[in-house]
PDB file of N, CA, C and O in Angstrom:
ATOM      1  N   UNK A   1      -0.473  25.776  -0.993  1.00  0.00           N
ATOM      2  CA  UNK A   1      -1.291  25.014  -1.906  1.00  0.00           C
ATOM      3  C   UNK A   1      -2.651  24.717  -1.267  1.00  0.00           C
ATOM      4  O   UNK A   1      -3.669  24.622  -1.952  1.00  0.00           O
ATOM      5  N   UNK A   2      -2.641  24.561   0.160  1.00  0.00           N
ATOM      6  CA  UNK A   2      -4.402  24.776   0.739  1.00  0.00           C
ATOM      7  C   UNK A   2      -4.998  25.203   0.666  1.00  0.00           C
ATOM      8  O   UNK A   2      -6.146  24.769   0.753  1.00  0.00           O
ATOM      9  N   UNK A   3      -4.571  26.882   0.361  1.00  0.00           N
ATOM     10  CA  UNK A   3      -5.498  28.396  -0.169  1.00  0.00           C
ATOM     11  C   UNK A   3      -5.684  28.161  -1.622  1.00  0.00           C
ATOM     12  O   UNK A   3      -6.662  28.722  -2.116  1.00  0.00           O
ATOM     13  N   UNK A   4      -5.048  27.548  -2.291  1.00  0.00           N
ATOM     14  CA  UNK A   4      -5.214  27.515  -3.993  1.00  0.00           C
ATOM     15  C   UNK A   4      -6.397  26.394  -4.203  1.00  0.00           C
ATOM     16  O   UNK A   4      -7.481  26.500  -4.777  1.00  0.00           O
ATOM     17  N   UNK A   5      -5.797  25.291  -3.535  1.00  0.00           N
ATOM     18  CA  UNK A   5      -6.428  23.918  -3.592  1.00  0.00           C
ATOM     19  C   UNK A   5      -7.684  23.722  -3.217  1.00  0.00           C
ATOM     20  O   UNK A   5      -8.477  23.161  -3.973  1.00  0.00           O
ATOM     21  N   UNK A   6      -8.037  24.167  -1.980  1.00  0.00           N
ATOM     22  CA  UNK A   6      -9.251  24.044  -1.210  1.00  0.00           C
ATOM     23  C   UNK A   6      -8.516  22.997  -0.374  1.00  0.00           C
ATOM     24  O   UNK A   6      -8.813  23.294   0.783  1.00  0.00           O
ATOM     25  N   UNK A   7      -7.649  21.843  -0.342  1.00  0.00           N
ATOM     26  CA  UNK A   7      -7.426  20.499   0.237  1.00  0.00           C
ATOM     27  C   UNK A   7      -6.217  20.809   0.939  1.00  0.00           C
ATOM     28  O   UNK A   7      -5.284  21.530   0.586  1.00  0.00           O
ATOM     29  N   UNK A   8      -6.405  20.059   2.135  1.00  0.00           N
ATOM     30  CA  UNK A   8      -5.613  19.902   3.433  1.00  0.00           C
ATOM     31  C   UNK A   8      -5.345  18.769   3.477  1.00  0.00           C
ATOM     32  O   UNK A   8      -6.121  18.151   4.206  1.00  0.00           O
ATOM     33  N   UNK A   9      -4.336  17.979   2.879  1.00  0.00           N
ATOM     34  CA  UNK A   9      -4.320  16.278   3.164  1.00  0.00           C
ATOM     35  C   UNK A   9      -3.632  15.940   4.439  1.00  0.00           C
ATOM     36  O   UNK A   9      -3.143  14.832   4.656  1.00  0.00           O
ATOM     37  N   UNK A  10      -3.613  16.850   5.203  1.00  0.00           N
ATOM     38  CA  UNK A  10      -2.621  16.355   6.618  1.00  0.00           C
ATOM     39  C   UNK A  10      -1.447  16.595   6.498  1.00  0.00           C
ATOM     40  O   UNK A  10      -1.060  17.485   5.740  1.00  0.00           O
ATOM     41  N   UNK A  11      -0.563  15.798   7.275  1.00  0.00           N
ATOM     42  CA  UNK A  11       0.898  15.925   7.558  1.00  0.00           C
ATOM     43  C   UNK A  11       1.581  15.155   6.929  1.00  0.00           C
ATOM     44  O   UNK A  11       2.768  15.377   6.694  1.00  0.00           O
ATOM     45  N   UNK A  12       1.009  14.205   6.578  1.00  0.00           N
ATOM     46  CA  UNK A  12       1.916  13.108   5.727  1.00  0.00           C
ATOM     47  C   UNK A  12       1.848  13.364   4.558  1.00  0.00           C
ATOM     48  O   UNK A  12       1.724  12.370   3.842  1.00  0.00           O
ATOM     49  N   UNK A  13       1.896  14.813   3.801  1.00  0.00           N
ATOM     50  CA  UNK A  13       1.561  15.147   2.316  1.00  0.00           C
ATOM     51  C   UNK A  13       2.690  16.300   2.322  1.00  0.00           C
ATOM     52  O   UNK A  13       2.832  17.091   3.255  1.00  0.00           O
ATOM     53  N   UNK A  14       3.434  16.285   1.206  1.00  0.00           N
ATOM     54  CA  UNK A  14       3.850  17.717   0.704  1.00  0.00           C
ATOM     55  C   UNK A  14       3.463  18.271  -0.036  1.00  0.00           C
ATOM     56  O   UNK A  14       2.836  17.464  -0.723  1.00  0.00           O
ATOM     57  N   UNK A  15       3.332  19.646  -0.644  1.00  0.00           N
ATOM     58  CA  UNK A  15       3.085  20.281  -1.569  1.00  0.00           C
ATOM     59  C   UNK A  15       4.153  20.681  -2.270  1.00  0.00           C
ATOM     60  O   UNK A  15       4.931  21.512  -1.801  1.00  0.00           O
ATOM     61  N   UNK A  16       4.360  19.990  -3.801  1.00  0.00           N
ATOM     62  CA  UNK A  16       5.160  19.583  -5.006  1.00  0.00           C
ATOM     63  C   UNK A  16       5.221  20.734  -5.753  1.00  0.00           C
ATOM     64  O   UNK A  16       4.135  21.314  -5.752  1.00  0.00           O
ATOM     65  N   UNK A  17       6.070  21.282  -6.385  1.00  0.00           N
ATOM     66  CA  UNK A  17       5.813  21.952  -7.856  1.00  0.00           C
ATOM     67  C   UNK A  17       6.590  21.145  -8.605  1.00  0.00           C
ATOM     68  O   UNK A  17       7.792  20.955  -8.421  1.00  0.00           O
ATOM     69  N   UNK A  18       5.448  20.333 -10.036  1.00  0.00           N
ATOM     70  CA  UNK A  18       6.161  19.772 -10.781  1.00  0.00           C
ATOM     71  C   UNK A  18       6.750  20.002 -11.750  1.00  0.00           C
ATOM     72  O   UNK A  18       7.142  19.080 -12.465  1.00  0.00           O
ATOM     73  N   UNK A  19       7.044  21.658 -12.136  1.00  0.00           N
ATOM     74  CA  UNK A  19       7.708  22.570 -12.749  1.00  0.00           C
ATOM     75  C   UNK A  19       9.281  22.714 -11.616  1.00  0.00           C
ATOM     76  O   UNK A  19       9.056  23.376 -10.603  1.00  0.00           O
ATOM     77  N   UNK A  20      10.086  22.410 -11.685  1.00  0.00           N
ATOM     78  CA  UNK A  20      11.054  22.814 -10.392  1.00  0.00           C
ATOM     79  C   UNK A  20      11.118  24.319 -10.962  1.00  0.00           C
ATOM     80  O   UNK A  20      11.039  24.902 -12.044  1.00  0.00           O
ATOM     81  N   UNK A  21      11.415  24.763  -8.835  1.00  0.00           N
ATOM     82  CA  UNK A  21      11.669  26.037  -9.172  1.00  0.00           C
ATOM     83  C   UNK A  21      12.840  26.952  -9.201  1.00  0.00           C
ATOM     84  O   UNK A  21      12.846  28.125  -8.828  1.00  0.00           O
ATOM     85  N   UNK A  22      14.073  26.101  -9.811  1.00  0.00           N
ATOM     86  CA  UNK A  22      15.327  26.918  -9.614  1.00  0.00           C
ATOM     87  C   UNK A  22      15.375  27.229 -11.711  1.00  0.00           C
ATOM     88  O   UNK A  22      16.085  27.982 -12.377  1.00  0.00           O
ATOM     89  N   UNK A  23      14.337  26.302 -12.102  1.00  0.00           N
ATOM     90  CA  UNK A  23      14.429  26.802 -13.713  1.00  0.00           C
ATOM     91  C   UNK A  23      13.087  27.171 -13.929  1.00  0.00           C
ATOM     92  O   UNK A  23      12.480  26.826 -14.943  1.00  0.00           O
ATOM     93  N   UNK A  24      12.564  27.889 -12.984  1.00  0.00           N
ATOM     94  CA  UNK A  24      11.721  28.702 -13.447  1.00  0.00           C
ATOM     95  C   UNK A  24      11.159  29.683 -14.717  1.00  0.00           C
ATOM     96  O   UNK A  24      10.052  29.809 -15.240  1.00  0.00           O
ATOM     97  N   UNK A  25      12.734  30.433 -14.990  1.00  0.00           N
ATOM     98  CA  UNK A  25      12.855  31.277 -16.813  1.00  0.00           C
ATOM     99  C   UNK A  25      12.657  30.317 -17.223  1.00  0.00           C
ATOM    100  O   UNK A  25      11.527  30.358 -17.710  1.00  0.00           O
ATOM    101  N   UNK A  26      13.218  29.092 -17.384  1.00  0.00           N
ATOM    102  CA  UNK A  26      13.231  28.238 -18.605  1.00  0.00           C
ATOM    103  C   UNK A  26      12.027  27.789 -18.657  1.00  0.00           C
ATOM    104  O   UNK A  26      11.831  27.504 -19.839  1.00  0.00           O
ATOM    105  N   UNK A  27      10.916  27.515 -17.919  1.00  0.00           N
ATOM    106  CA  UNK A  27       9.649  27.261 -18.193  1.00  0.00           C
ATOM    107  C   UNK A  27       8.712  28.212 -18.441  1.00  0.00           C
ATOM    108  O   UNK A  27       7.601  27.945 -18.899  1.00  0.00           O
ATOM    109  N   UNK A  28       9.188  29.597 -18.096  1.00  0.00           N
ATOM    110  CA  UNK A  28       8.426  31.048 -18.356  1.00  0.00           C
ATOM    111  C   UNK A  28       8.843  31.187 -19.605  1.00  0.00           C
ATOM    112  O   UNK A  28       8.061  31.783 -20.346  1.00  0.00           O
ATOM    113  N   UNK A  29       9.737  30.855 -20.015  1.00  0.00           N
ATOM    114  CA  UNK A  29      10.271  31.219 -21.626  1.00  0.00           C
ATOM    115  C   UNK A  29       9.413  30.477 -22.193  1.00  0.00           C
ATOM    116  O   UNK A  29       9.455  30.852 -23.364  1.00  0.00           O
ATOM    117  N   UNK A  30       8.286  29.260 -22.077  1.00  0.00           N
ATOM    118  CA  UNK A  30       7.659  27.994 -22.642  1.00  0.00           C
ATOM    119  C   UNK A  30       6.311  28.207 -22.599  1.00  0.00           C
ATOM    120  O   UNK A  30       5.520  27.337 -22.961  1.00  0.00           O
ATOM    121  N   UNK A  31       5.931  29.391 -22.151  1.00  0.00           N
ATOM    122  CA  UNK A  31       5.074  29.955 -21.387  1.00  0.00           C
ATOM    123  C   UNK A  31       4.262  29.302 -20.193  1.00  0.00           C
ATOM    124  O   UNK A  31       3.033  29.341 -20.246  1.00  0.00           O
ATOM    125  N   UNK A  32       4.779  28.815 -19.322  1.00  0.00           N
ATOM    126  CA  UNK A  32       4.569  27.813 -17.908  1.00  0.00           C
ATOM    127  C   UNK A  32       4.814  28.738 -16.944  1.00  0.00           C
ATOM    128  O   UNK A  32       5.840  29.408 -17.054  1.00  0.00           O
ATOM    129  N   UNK A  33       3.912  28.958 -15.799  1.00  0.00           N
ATOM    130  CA  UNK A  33       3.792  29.879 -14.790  1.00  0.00           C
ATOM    131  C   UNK A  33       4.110  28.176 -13.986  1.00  0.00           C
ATOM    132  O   UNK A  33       3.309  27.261 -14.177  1.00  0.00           O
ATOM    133  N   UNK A  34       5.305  27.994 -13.158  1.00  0.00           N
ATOM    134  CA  UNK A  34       5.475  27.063 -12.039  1.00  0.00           C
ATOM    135  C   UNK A  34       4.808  26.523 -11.275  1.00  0.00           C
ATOM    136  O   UNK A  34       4.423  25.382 -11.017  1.00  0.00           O
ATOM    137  N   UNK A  35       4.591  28.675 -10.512  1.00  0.00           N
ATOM    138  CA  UNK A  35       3.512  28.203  -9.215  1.00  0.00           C
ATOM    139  C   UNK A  35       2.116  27.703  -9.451  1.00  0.00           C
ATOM    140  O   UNK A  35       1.546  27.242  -8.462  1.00  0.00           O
ATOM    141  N   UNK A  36       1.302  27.718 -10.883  1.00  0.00           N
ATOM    142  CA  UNK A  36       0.410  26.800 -11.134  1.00  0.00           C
ATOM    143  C   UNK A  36       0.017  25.408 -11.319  1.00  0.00           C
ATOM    144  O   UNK A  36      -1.006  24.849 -11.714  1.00  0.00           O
ATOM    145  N   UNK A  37       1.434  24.940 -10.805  1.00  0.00           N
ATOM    146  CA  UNK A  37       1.227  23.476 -11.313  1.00  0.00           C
ATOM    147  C   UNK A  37       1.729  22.468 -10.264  1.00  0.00           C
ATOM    148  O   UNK A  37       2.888  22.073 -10.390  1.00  0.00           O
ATOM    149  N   UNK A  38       1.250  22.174  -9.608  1.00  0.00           N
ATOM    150  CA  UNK A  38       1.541  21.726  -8.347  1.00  0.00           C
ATOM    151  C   UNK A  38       0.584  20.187  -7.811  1.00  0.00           C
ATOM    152  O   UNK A  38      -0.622  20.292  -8.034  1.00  0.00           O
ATOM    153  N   UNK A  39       0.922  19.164  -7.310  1.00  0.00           N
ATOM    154  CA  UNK A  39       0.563  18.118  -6.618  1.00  0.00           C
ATOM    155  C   UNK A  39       0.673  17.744  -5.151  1.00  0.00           C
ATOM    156  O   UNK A  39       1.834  17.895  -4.770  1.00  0.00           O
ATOM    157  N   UNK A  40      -0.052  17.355  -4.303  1.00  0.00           N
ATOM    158  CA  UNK A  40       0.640  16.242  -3.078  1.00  0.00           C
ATOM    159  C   UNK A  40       1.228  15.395  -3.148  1.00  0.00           C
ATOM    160  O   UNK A  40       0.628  14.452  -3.666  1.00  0.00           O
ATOM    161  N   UNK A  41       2.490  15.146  -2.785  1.00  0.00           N
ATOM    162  CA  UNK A  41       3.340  14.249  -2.472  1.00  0.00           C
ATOM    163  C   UNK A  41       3.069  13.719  -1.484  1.00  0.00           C
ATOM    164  O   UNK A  41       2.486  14.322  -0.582  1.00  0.00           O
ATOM    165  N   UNK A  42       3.546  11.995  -1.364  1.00  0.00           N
ATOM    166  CA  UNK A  42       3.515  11.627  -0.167  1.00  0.00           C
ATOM    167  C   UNK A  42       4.738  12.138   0.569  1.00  0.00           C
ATOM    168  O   UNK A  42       5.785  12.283  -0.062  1.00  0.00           O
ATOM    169  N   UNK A  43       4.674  12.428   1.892  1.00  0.00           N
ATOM    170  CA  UNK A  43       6.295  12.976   2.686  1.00  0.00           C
ATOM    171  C   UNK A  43       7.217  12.540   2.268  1.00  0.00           C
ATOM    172  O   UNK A  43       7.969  13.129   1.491  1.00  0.00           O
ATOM    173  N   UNK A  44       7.407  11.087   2.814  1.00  0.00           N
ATOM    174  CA  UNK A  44       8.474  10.189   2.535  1.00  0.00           C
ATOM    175  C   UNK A  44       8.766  10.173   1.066  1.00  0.00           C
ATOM    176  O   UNK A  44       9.993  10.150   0.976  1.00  0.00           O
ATOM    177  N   UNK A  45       8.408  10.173   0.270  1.00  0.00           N
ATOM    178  CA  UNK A  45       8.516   9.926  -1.122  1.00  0.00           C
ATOM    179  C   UNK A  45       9.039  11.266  -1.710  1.00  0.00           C
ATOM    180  O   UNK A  45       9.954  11.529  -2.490  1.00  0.00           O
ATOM    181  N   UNK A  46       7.936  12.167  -0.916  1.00  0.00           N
ATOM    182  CA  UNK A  46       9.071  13.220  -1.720  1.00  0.00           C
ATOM    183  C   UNK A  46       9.969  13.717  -0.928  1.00  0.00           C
ATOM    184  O   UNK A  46      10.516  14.670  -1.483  1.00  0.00           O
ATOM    185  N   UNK A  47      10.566  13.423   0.593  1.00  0.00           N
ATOM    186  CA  UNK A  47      11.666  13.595   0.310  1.00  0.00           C
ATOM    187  C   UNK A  47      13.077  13.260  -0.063  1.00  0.00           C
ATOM    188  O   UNK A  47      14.103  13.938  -0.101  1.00  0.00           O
ATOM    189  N   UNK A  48      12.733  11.621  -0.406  1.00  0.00           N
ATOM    190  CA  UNK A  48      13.510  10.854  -1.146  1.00  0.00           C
ATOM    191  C   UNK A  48      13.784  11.247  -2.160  1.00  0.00           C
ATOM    192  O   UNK A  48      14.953  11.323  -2.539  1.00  0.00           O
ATOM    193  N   UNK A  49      12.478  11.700  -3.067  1.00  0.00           N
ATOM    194  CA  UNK A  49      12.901  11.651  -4.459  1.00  0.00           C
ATOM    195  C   UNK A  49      12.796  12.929  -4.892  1.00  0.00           C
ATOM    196  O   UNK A  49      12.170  13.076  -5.942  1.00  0.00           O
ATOM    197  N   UNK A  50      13.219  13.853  -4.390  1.00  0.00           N
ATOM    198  CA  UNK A  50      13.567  15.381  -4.686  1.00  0.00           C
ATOM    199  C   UNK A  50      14.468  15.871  -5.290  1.00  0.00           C
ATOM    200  O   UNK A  50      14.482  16.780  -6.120  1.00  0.00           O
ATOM    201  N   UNK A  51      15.434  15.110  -4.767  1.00  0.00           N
ATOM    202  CA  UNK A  51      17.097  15.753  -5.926  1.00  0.00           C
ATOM    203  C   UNK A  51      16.972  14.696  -6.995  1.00  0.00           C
ATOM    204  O   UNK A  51      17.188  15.011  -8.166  1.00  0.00           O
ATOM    205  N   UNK A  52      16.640  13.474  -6.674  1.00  0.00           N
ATOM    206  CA  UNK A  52      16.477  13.207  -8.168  1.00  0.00           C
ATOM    207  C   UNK A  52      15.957  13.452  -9.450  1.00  0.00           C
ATOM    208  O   UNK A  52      16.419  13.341 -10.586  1.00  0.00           O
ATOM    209  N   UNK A  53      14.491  13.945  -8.813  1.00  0.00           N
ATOM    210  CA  UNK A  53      13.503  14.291  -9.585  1.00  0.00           C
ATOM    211  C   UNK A  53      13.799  15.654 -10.060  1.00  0.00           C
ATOM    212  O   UNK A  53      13.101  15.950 -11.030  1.00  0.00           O
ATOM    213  N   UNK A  54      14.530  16.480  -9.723  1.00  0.00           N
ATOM    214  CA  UNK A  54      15.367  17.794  -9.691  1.00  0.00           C
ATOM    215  C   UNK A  54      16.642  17.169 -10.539  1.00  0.00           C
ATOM    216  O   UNK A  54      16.445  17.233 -11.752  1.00  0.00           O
ATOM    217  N   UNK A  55      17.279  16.872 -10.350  1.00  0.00           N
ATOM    218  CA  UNK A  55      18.007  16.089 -11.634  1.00  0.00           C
ATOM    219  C   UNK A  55      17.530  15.870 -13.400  1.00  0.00           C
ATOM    220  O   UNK A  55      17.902  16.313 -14.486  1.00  0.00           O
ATOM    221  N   UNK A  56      16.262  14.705 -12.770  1.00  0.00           N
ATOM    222  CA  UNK A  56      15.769  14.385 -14.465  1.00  0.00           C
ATOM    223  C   UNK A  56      15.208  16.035 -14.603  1.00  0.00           C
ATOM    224  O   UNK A  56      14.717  16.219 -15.717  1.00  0.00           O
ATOM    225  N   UNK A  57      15.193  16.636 -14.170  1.00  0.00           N
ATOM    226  CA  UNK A  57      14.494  18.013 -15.540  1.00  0.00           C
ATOM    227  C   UNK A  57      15.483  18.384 -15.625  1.00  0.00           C
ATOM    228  O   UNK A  57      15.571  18.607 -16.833  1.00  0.00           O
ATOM    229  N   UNK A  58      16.788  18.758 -15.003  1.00  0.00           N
ATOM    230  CA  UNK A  58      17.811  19.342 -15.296  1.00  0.00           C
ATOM    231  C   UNK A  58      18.757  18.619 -16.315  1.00  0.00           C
ATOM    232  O   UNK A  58      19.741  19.269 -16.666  1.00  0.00           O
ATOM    233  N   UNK A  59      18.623  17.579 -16.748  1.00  0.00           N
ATOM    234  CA  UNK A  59      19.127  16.437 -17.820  1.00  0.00           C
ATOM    235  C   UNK A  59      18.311  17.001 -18.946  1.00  0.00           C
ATOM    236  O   UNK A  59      18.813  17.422 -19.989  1.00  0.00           O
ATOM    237  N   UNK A  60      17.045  16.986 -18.684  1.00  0.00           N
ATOM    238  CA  UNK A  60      15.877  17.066 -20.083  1.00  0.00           C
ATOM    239  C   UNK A  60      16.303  18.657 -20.486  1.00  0.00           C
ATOM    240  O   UNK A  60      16.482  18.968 -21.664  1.00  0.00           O
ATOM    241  N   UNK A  61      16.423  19.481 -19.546  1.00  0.00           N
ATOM    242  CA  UNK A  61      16.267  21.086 -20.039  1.00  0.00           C
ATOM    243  C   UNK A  61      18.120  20.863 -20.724  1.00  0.00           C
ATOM    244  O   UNK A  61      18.269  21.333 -21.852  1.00  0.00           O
ATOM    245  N   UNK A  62      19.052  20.381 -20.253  1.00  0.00           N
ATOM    246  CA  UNK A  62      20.074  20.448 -20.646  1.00  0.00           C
ATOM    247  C   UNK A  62      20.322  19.968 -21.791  1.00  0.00           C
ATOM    248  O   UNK A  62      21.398  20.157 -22.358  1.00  0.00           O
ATOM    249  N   UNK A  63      19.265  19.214 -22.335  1.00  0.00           N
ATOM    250  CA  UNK A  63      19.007  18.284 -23.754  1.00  0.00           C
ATOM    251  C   UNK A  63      18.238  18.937 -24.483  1.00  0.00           C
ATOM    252  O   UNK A  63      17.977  18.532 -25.615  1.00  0.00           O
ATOM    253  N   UNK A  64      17.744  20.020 -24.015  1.00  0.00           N
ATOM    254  CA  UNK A  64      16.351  20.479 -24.443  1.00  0.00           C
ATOM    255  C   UNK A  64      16.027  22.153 -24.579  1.00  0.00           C
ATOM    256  O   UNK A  64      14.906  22.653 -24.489  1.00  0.00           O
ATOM    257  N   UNK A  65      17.107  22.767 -24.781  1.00  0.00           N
ATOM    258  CA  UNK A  65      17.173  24.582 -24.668  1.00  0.00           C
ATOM    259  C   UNK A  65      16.017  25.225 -25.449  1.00  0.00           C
ATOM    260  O   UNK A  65      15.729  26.338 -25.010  1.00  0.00           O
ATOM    261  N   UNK A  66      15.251  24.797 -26.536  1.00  0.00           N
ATOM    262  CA  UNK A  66      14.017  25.595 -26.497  1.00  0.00           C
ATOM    263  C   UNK A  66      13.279  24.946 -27.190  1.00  0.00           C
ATOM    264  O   UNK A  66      13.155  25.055 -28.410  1.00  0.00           O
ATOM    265  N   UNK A  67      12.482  23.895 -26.173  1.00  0.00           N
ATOM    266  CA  UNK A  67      11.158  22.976 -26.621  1.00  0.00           C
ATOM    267  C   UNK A  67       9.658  23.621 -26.692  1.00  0.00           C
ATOM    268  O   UNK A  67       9.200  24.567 -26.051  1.00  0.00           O
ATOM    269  N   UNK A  68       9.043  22.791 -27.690  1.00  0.00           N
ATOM    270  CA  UNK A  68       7.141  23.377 -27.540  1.00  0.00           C
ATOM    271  C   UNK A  68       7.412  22.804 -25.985  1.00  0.00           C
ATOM    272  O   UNK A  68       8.219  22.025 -25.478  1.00  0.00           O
ATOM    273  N   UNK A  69       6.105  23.758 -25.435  1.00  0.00           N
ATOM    274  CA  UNK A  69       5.229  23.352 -24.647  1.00  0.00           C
ATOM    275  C   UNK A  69       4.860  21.937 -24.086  1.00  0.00           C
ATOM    276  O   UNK A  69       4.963  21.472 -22.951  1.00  0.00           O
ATOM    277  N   UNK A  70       4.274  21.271 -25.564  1.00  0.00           N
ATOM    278  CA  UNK A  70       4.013  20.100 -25.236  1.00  0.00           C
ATOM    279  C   UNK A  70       5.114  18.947 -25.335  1.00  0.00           C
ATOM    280  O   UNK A  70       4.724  17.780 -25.317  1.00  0.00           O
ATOM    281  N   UNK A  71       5.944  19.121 -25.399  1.00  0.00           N
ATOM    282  CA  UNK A  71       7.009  18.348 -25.015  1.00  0.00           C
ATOM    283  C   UNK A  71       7.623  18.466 -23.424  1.00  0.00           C
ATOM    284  O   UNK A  71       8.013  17.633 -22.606  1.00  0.00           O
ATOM    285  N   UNK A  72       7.477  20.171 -23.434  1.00  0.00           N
ATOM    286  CA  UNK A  72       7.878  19.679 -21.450  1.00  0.00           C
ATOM    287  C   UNK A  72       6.467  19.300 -20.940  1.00  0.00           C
ATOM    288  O   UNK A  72       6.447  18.853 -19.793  1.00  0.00           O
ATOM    289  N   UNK A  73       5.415  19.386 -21.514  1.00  0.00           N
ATOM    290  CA  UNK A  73       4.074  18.455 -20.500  1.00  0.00           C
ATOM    291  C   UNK A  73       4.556  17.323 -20.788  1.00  0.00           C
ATOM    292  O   UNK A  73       4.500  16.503 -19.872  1.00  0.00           O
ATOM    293  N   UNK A  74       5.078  16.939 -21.879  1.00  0.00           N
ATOM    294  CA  UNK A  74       5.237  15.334 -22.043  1.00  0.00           C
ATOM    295  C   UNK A  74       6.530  14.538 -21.018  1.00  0.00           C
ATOM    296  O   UNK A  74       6.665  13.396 -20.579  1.00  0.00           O
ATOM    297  N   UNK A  75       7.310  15.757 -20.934  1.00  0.00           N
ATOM    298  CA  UNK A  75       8.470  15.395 -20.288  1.00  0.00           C
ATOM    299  C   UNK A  75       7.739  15.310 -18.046  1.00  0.00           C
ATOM    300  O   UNK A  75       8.200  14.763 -17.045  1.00  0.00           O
ATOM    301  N   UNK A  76       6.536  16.151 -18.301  1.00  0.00           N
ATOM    302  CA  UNK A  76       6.118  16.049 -16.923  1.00  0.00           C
ATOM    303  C   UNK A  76       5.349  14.670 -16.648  1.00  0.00           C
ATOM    304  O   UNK A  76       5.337  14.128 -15.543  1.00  0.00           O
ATOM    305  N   UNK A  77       4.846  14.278 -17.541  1.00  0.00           N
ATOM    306  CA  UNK A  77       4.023  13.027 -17.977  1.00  0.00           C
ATOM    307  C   UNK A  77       4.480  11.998 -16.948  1.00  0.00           C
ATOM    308  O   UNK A  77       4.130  11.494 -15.881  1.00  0.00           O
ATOM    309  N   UNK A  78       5.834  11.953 -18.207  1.00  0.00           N
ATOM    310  CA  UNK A  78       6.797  10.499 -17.934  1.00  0.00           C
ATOM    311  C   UNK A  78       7.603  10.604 -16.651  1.00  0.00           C
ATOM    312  O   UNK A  78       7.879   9.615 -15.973  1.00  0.00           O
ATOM    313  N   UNK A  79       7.997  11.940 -16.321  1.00  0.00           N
ATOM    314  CA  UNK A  79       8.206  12.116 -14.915  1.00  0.00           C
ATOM    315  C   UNK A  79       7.272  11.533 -13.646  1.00  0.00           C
ATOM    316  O   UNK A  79       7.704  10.834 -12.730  1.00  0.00           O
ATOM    317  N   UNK A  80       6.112  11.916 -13.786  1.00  0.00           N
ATOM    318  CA  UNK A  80       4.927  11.674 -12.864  1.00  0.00           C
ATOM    319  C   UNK A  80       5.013  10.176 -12.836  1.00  0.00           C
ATOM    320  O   UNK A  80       5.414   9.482 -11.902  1.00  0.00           O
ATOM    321  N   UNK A  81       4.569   9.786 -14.016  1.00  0.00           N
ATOM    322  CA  UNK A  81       5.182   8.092 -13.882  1.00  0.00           C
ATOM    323  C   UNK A  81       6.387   7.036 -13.331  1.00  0.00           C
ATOM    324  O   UNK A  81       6.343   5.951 -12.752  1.00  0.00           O
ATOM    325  N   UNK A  82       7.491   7.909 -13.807  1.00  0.00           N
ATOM    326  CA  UNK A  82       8.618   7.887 -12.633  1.00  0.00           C
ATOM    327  C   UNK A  82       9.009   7.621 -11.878  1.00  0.00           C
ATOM    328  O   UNK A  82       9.903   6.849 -11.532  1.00  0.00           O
ATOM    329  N   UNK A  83       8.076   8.539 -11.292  1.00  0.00           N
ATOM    330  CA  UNK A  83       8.510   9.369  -9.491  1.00  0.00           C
ATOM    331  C   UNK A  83       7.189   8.867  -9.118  1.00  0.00           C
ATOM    332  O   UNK A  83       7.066   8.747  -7.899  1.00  0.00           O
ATOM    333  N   UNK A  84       6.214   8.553  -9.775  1.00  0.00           N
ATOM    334  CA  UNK A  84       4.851   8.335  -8.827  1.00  0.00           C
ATOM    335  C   UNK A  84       4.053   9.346  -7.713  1.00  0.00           C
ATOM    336  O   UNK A  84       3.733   9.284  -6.525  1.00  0.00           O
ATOM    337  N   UNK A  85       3.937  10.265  -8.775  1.00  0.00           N
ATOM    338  CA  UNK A  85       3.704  11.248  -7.719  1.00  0.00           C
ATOM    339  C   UNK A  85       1.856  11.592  -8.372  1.00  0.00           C
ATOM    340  O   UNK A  85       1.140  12.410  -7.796  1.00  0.00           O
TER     341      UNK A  85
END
């Protein structure tokens, strides 16, 4: 994400995809490319809140087998709010 980004936030940052990437089809089916959508995390935070946050989409997609678009941005929304990322 430094070569994409231009930004190096140090060590205390991860680089997020807020698309997870084990349901990747299911967001390519929505037309969502993953590796475009990405944030810094703080470390600690995300690695606390990784399987959870990996959880709530796997709840929403399991509720949710073929949504617009703008419903999984909306579903990334309320996530971001969330998780605080």
């Amino acid at each position: 994400m430094i070569k994409i980004s231009g930004i190096n936030p140090g060590e205390n940052y991860h680089a997020h995809h807020v698309f997870i990437l084990e349901e990747a089809i299911y967001f390519k089916n929505a037309g969502i490319n993953v590796n475009q959508f990405g944030v810094w995390w703080e470390k600690s935070a995300h690695l606390a809140n990784r399987v959870p946050y990996s959880q709530a989409w796997k709840s929403f997609i399991s509720k949710n087998q073929n949504p617009a678009q703008g419903e999984i941005f909306q579903e990334l929304f309320r996530l971001k709010e969330l998780f605080g990322f």
